[in-house]
Each structure stands twice: as structure tokens, then as C-alpha cells.
CHARMM internal coordinates of N, CA and C (Angstrom, degrees):
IC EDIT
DIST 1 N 1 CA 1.4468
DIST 1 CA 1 C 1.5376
ANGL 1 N 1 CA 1 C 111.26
DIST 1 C 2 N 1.2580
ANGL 1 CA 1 C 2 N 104.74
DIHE 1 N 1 CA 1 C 2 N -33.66
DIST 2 N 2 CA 1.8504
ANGL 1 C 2 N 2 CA 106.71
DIHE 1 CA 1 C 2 N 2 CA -178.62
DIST 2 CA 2 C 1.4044
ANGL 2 N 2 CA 2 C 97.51
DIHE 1 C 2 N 2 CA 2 C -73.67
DIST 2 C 3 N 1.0087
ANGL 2 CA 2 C 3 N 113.34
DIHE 2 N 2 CA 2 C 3 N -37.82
DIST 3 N 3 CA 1.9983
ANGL 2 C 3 N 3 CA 103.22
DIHE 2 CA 2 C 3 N 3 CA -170.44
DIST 3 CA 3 C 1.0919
ANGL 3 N 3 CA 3 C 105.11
DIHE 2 C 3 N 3 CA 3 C -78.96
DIST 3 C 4 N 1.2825
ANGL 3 CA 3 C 4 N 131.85
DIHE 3 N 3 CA 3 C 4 N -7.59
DIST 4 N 4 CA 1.6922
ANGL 3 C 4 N 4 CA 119.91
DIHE 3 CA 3 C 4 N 4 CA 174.90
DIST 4 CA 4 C 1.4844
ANGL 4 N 4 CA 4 C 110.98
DIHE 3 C 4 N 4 CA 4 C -109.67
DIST 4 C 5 N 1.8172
ANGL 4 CA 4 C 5 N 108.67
DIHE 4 N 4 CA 4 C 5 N 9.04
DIST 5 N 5 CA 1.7726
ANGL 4 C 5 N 5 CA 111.70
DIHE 4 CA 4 C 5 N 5 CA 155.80
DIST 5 CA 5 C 1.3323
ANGL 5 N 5 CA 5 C 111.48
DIHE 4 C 5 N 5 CA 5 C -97.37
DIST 5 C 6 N 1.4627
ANGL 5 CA 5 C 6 N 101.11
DIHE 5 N 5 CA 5 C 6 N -8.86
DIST 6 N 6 CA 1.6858
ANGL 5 C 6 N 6 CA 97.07
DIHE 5 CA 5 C 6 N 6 CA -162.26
DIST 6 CA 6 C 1.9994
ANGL 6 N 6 CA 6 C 79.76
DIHE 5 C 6 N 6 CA 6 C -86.51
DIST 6 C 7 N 0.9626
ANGL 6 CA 6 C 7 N 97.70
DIHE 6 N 6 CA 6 C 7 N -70.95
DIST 7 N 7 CA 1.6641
ANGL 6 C 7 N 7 CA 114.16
DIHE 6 CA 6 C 7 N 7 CA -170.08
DIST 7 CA 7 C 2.0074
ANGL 7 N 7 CA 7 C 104.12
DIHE 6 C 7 N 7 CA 7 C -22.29
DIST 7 C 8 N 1.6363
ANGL 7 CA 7 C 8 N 112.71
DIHE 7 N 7 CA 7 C 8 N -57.90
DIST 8 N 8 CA 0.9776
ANGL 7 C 8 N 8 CA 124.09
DIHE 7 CA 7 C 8 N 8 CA -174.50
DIST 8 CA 8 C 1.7086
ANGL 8 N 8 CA 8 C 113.67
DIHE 7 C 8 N 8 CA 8 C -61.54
DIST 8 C 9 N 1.8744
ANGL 8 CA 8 C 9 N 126.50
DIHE 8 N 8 CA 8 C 9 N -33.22
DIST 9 N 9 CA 0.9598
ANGL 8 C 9 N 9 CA 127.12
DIHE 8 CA 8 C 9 N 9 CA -179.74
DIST 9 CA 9 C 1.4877
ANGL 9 N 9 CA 9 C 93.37
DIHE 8 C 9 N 9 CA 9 C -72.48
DIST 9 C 10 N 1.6700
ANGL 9 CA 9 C 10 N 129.87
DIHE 9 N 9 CA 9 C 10 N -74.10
DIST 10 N 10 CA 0.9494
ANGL 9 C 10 N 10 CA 126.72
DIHE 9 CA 9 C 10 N 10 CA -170.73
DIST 10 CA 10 C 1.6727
ANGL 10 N 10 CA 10 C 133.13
DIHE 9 C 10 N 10 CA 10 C -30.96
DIST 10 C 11 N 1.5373
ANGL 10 CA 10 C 11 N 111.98
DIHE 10 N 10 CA 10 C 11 N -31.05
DIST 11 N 11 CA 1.6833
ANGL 10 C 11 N 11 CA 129.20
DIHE 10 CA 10 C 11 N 11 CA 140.90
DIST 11 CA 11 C 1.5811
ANGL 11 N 11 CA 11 C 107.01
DIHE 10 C 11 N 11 CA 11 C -30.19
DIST 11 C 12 N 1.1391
ANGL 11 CA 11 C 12 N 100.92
DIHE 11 N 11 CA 11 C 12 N -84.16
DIST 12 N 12 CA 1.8482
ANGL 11 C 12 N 12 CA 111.81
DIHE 11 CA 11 C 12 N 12 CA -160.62
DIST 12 CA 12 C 1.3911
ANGL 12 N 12 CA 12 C 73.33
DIHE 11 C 12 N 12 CA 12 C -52.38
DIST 12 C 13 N 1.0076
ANGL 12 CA 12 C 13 N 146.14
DIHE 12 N 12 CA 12 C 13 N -118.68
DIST 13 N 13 CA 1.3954
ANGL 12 C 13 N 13 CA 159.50
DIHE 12 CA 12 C 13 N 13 CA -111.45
DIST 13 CA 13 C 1.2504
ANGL 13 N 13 CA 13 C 100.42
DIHE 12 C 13 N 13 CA 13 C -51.94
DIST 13 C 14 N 1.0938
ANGL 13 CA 13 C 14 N 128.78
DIHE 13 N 13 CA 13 C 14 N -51.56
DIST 14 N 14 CA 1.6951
ANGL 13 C 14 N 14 CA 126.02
DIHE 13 CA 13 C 14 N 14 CA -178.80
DIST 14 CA 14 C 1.4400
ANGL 14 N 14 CA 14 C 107.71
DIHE 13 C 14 N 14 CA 14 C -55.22
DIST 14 C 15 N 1.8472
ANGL 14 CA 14 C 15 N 116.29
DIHE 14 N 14 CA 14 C 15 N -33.80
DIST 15 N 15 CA 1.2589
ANGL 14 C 15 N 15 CA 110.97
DIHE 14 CA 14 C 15 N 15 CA -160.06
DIST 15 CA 15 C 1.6209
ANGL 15 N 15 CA 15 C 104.59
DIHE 14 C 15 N 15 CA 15 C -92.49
DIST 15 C 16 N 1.4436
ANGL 15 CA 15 C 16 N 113.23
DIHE 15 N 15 CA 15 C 16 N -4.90
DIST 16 N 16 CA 1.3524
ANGL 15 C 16 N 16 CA 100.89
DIHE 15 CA 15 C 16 N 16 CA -173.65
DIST 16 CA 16 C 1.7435
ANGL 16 N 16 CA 16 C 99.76
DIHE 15 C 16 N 16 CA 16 C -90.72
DIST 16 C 17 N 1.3168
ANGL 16 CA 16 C 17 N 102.00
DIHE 16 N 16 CA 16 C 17 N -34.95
DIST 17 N 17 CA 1.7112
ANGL 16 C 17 N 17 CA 103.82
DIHE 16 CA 16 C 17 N 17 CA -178.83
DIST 17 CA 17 C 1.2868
ANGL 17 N 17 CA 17 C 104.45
DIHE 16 C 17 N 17 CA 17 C -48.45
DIST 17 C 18 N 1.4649
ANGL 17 CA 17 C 18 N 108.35
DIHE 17 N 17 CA 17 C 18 N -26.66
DIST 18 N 18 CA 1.9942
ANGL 17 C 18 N 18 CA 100.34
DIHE 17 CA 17 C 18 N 18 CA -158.03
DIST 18 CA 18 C 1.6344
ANGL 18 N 18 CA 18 C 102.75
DIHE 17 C 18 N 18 CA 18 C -69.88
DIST 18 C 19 N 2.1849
ANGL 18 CA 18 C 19 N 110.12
DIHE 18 N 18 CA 18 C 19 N -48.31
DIST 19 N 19 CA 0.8077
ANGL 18 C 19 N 19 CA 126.64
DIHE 18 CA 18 C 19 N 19 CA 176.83
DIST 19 CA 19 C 1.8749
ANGL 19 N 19 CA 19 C 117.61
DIHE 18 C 19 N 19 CA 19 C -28.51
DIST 19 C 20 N 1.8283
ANGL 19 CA 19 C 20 N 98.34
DIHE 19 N 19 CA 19 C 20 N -61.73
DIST 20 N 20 CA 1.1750
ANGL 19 C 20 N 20 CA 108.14
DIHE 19 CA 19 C 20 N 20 CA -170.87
DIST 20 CA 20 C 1.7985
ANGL 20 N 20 CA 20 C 115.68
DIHE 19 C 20 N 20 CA 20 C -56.37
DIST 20 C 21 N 1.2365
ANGL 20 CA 20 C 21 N 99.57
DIHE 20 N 20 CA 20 C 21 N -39.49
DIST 21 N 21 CA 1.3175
ANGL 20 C 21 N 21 CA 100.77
DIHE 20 CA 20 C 21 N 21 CA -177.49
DIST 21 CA 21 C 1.8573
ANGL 21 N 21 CA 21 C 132.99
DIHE 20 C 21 N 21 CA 21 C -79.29
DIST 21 C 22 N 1.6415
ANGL 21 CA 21 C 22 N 88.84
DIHE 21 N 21 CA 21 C 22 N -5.43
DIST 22 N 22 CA 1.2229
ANGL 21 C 22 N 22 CA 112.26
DIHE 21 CA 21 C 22 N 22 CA 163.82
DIST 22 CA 22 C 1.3896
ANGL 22 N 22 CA 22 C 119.90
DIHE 21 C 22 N 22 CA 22 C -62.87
DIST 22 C 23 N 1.4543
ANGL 22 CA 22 C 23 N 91.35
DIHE 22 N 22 CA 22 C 23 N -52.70
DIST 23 N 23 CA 1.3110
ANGL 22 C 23 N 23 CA 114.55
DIHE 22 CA 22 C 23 N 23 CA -177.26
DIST 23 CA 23 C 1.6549
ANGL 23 N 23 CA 23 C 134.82
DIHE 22 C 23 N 23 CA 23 C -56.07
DIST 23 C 24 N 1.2956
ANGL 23 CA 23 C 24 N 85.89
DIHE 23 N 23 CA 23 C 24 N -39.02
DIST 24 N 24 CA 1.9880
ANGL 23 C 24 N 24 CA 119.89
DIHE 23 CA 23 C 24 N 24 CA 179.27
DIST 24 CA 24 C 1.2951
ANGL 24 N 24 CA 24 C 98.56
DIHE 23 C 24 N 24 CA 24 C -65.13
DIST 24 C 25 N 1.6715
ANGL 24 CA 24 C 25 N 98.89
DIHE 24 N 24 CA 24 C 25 N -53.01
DIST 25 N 25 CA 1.6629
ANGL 24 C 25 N 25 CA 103.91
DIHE 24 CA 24 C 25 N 25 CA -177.35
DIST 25 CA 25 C 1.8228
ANGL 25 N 25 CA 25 C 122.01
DIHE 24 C 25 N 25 CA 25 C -47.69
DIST 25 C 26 N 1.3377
ANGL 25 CA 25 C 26 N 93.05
DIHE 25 N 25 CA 25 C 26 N -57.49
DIST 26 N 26 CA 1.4615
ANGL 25 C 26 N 26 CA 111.93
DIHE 25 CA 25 C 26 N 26 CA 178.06
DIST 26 CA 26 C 1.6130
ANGL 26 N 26 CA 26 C 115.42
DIHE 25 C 26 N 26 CA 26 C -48.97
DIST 26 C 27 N 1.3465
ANGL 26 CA 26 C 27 N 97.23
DIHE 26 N 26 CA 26 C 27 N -44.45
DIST 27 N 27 CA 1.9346
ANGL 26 C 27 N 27 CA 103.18
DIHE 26 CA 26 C 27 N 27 CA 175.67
DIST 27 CA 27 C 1.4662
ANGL 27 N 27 CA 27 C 99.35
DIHE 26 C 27 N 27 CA 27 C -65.21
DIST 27 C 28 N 1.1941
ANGL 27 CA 27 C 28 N 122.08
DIHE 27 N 27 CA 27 C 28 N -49.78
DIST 28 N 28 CA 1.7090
ANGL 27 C 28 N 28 CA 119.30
DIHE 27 CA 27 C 28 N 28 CA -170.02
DIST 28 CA 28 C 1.1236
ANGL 28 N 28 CA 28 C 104.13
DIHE 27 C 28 N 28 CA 28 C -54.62
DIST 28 C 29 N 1.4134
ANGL 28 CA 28 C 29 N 126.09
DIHE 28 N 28 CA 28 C 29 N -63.26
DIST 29 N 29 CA 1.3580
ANGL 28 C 29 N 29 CA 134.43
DIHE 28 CA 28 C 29 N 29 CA 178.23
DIST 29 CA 29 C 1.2370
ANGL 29 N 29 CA 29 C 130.10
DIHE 28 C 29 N 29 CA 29 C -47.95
DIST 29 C 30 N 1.3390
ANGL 29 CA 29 C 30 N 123.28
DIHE 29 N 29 CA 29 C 30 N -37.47
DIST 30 N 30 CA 1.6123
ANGL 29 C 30 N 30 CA 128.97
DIHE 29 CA 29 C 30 N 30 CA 152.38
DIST 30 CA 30 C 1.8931
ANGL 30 N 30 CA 30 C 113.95
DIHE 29 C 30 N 30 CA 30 C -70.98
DIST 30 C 31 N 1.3675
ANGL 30 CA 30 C 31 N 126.52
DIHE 30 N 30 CA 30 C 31 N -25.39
DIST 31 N 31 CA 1.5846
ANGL 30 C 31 N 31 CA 100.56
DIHE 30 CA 30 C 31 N 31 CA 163.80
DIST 31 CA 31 C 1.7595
ANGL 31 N 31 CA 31 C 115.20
DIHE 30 C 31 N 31 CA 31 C -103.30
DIST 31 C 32 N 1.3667
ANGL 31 CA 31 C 32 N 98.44
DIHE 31 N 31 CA 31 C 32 N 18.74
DIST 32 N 32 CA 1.7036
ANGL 31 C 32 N 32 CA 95.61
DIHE 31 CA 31 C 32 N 32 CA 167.66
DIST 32 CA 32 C 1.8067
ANGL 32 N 32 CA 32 C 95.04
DIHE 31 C 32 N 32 CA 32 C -81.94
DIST 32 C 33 N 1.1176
ANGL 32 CA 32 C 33 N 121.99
DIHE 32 N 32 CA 32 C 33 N -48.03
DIST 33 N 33 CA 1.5811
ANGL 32 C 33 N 33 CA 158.20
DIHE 32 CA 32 C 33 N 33 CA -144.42
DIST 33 CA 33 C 2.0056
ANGL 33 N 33 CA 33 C 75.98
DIHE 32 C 33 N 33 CA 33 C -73.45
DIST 33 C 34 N 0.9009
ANGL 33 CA 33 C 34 N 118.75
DIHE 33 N 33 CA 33 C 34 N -62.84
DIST 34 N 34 CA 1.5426
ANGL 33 C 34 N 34 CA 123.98
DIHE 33 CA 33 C 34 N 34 CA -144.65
DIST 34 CA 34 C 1.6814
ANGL 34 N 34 CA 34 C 80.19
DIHE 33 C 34 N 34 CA 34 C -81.55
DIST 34 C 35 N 1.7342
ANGL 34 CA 34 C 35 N 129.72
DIHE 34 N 34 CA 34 C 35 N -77.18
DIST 35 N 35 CA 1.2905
ANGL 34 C 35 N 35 CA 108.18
DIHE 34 CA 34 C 35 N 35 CA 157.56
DIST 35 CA 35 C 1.1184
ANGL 35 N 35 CA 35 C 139.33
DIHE 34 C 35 N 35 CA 35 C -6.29
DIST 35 C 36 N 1.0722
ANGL 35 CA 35 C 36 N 140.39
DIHE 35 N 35 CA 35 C 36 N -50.35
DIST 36 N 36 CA 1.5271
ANGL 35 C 36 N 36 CA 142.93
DIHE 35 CA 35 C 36 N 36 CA -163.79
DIST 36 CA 36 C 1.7109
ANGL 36 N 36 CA 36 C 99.99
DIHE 35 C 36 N 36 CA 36 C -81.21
DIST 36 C 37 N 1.8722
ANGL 36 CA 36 C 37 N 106.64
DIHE 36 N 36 CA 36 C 37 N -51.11
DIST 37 N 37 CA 1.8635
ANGL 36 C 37 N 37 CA 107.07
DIHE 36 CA 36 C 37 N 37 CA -166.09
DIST 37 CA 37 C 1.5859
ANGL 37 N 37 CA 37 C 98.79
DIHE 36 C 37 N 37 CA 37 C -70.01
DIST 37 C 38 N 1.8101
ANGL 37 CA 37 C 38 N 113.61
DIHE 37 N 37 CA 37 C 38 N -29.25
DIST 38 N 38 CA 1.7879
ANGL 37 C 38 N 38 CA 91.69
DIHE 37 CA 37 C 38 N 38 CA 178.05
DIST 38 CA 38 C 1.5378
ANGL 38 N 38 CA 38 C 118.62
DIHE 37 C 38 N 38 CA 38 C -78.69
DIST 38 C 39 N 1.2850
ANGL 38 CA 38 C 39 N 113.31
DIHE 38 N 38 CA 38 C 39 N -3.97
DIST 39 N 39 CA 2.0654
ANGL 38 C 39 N 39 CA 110.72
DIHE 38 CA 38 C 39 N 39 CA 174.49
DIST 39 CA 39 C 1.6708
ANGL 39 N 39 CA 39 C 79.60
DIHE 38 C 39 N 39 CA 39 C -103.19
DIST 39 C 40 N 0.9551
ANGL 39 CA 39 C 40 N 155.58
DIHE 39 N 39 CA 39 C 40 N -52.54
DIST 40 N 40 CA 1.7963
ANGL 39 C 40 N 40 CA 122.02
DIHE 39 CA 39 C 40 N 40 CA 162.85
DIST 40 CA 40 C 2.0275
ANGL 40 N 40 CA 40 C 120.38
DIHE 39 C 40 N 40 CA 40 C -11.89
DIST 40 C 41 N 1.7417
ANGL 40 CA 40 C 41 N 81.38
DIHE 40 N 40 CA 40 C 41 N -77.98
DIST 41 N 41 CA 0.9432
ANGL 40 C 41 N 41 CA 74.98
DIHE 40 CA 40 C 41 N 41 CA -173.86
DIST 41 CA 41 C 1.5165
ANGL 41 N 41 CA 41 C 131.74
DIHE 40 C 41 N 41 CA 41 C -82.46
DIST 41 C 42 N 1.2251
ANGL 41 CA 41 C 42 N 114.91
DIHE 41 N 41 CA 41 C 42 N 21.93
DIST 42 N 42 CA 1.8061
ANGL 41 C 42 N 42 CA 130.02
DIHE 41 CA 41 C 42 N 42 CA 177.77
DIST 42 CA 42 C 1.3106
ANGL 42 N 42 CA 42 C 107.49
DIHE 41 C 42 N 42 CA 42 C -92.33
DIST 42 C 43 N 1.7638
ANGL 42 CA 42 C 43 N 104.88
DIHE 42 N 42 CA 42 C 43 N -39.65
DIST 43 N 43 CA 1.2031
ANGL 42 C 43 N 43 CA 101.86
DIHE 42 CA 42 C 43 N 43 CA 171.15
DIST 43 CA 43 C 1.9120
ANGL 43 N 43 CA 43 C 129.34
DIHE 42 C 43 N 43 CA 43 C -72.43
DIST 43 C 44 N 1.3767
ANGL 43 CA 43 C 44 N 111.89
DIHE 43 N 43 CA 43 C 44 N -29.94
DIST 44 N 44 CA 0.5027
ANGL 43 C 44 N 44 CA 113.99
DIHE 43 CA 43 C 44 N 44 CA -158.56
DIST 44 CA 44 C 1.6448
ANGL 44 N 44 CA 44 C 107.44
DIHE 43 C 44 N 44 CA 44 C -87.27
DIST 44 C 45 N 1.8274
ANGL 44 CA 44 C 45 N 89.12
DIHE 44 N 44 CA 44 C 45 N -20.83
DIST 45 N 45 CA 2.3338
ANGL 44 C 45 N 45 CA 96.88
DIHE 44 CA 44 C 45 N 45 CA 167.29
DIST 45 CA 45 C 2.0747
ANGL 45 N 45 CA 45 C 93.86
DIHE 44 C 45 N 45 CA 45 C -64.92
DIST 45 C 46 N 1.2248
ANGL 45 CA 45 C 46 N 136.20
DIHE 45 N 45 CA 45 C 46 N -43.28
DIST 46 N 46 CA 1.2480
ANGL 45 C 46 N 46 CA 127.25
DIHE 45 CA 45 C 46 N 46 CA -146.71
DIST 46 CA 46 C 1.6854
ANGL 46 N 46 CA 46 C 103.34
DIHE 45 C 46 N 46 CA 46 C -75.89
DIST 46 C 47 N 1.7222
ANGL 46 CA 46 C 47 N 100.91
DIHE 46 N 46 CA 46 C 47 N -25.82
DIST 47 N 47 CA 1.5060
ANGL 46 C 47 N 47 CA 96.36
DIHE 46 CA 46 C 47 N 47 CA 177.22
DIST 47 CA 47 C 1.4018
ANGL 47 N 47 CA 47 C 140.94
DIHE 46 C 47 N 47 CA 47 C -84.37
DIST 47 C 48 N 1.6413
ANGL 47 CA 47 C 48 N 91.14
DIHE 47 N 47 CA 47 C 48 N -12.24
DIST 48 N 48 CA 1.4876
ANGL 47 C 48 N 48 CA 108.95
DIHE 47 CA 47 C 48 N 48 CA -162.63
DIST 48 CA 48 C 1.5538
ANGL 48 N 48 CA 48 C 112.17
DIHE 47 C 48 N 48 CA 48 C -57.11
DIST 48 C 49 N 0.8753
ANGL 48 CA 48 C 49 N 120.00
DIHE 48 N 48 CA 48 C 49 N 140.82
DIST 49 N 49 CA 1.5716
ANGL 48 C 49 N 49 CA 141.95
DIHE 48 CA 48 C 49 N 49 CA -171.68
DIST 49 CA 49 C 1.9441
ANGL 49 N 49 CA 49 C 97.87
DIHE 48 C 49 N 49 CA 49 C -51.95
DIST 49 C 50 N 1.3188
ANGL 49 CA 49 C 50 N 98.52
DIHE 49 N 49 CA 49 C 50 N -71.17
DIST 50 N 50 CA 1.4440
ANGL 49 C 50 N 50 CA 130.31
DIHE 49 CA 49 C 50 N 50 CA -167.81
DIST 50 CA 50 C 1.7985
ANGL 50 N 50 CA 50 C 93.49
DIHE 49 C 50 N 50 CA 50 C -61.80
DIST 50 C 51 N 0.9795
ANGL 50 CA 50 C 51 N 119.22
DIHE 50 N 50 CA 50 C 51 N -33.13
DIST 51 N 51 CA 1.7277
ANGL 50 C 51 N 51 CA 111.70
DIHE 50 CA 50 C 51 N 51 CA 169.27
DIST 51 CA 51 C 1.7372
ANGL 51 N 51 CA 51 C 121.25
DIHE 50 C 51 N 51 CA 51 C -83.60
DIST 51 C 52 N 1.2293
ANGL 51 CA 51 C 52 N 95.10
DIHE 51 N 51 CA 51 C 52 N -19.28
DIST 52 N 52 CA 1.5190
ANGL 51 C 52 N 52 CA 89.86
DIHE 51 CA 51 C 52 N 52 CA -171.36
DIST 52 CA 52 C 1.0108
ANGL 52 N 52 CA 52 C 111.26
DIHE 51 C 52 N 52 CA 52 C -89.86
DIST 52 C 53 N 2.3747
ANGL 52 CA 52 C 53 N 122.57
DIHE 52 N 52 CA 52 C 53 N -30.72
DIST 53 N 53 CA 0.8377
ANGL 52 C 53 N 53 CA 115.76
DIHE 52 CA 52 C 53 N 53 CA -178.57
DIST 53 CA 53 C 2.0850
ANGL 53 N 53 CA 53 C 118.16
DIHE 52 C 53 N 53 CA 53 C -85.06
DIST 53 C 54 N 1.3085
ANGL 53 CA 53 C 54 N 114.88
DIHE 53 N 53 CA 53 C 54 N 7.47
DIST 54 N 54 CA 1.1955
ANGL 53 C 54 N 54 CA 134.30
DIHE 53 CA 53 C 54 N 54 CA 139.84
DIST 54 CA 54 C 1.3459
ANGL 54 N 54 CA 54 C 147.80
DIHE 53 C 54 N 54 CA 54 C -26.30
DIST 54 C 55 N 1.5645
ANGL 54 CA 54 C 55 N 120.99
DIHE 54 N 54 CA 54 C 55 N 94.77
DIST 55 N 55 CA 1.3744
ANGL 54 C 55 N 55 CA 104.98
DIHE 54 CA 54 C 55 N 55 CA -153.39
DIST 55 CA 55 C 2.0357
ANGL 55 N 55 CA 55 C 91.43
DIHE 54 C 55 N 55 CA 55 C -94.52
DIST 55 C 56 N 1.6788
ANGL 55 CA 55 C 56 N 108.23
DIHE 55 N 55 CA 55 C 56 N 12.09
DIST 56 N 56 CA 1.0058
ANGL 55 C 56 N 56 CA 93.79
DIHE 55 CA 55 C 56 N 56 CA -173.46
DIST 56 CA 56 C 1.7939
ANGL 56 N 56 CA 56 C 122.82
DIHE 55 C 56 N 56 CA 56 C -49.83
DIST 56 C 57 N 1.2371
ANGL 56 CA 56 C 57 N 119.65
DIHE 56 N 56 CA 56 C 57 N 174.58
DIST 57 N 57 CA 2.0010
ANGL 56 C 57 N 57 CA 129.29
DIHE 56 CA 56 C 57 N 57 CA 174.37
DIST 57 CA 57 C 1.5511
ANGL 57 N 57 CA 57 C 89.27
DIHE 56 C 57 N 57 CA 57 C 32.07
DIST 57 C 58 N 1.1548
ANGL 57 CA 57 C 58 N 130.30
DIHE 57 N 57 CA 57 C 58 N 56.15
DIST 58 N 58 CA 1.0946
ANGL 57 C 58 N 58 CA 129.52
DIHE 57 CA 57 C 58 N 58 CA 157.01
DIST 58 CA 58 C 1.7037
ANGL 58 N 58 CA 58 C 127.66
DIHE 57 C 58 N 58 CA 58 C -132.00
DIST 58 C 59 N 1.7532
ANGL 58 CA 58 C 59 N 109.34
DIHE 58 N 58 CA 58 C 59 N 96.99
DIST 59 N 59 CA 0.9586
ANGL 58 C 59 N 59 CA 115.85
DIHE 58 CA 58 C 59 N 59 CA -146.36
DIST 59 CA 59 C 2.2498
ANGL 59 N 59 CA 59 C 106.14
DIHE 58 C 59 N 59 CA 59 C -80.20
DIST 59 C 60 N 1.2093
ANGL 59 CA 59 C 60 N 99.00
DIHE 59 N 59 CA 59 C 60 N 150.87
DIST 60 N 60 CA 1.4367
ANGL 59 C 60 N 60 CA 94.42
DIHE 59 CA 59 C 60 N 60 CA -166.93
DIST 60 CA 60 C 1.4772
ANGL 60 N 60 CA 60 C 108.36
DIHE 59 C 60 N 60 CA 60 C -127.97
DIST 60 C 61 N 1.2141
ANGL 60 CA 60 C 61 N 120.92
DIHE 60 N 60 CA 60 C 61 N 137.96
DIST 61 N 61 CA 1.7956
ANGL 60 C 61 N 61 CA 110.59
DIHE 60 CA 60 C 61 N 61 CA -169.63
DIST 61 CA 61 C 1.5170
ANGL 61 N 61 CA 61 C 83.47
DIHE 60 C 61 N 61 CA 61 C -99.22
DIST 61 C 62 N 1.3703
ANGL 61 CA 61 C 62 N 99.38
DIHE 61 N 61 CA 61 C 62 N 145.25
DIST 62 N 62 CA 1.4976
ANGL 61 C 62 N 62 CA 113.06
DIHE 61 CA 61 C 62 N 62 CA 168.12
DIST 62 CA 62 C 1.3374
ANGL 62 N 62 CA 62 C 121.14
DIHE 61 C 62 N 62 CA 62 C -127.83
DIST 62 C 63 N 1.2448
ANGL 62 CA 62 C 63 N 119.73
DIHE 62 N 62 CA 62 C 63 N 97.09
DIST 63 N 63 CA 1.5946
ANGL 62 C 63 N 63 CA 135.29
DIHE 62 CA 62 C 63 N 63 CA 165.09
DIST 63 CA 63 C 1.4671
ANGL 63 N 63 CA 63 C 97.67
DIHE 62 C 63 N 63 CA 63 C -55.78
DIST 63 C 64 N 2.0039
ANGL 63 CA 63 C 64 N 87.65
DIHE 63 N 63 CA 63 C 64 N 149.50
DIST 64 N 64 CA 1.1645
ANGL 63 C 64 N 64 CA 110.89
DIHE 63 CA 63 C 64 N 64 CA 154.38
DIST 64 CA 64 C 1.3774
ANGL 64 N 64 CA 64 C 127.45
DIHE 63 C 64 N 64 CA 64 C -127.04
END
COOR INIT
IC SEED 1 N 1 CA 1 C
IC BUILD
């Protein structure tokens, strides 16, 4: 009777660890994922044609 409480806890317990680590995984994997599209898209503001040739926020000393 004890080996088939021990056996039956040891179930749940294996199955919740699996759960959790599923889970951990899945969060990691969606902010690696979210990481990667914002240096996409950083890179892809630093290259743009239309920004570089832009004198916009670009402050200029002006002598006289």
C-alpha cells in the first residue's frame, strides 16, 4: 500500500515539474522572440535611407 502512495505522489510530482518547466521555457522563448524583433527593428530605424538623409533632432551651432 505504501509503494502505490509513494509511486502515485512521485507521478504528480514529476508531472507538475514537467508542467513548470514547460512553462519557464515558453516565457523564455517569447522574451528572447520579443528581443530579437526590437534589435530588428532598431536596426532597421538606424539604416533607413530616409533617416540618415535627415537633418531632423540634429542640433547645429551657428556662428556669426
Amino acid at each position: 500500500m505504501y509503494l502505490f502512495i509513494f509511486v502515485v505522489v512521485a507521478v504528480l510530482v514529476t508531472s507538475v515539474v514537467r508542467t513548470r518547466l514547460k512553462d519557464m521555457e515558453q516565457m523564455m522563448n517569447a522574451e528572447q522572440q520579443q528581443q530579437q524583433e526590437q534589435e530588428k527593428q532598431h536596426q532597421s530605424t538606424l539604416s533607413d535611407p530616409a533617416l540618415l538623409d535627415s537633418d531632423e533632432g540634429i542640433i547645429r551651432e551657428v556662428r556669426s
